[in-house]
C-alpha positions in Angstrom: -69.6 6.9 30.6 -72.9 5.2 30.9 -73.2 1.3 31.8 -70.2 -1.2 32.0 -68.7 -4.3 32.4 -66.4 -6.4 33.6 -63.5 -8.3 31.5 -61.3 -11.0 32.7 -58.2 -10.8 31.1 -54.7 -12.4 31.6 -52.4 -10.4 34.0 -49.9 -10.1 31.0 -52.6 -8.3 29.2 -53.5 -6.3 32.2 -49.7 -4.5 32.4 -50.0 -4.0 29.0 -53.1 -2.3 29.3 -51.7 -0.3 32.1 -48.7 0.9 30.3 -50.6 1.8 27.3 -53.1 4.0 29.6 -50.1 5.8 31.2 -48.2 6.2 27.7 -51.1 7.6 26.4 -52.2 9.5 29.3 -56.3 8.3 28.8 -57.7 5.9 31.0 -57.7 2.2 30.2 -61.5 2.2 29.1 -60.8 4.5 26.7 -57.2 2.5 25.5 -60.0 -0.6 25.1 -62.2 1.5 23.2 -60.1 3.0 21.0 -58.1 -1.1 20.3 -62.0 -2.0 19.8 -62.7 0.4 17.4 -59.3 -0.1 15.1 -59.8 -4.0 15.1 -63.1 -3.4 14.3 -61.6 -0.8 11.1 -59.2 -3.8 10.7 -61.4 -6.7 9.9 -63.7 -4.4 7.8 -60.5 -3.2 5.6 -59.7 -7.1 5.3 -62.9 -8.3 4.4 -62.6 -5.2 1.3 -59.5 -6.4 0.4 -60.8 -9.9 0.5 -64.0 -8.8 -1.8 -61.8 -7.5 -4.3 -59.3 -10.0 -4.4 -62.4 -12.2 -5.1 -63.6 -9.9 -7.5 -60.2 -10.0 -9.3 -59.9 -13.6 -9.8 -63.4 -14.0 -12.1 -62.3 -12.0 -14.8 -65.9 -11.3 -16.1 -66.5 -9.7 -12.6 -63.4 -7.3 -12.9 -64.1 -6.7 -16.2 -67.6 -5.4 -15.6 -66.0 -3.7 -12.6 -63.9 -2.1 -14.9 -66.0 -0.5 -17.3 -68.3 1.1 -14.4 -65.5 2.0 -12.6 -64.5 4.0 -15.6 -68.2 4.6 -16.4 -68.9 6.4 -13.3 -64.8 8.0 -13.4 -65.8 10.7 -15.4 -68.2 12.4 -13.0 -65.9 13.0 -10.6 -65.2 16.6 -12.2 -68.8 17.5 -13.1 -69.4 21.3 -12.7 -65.9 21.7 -11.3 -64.5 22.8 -14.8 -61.1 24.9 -14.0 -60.2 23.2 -10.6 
């Protein structure tokens, strides 16, 4: 598992964790890890979503976006005539 730590945590937290672990049947380091890993997917997907929603309020900016977007569109079936 290699090196560790220790977390305080509220007791609330703690049954939650515990029922999670036993739900899931994995241990509670790996129910952390795995909550770590999708809030960490989680703020990255928002911050995209956040980019483009930027991106879509300067309508020069989408509209350049735009044309590359289509631009670059038409290679996605290079050498794959037939499929």
């Amino acid at each position: 598992m290699g090196q560790t730590a220790t977390v305080r945590i509220p007791e609330v937290d703690k049954q939650r964790l515990k029922e999670l672990s036993e739900q899931l049947g994995i241990p509670q380091s790996q129910v952390v890890s795995r909550a770590l890993k999708e809030l960490r997917r989680k703020a990255l997907i928002d911050a995209i979503c956040e980019d483009f929603q930027q991106l879509r309020s300067d309508p020069v900016a989408s509209k350049e976006y735009n044309e590359e977007f289509k631009a670059w569109d038409v290679t996605l079936t290079d050498g794959m005539e037939g499929y």
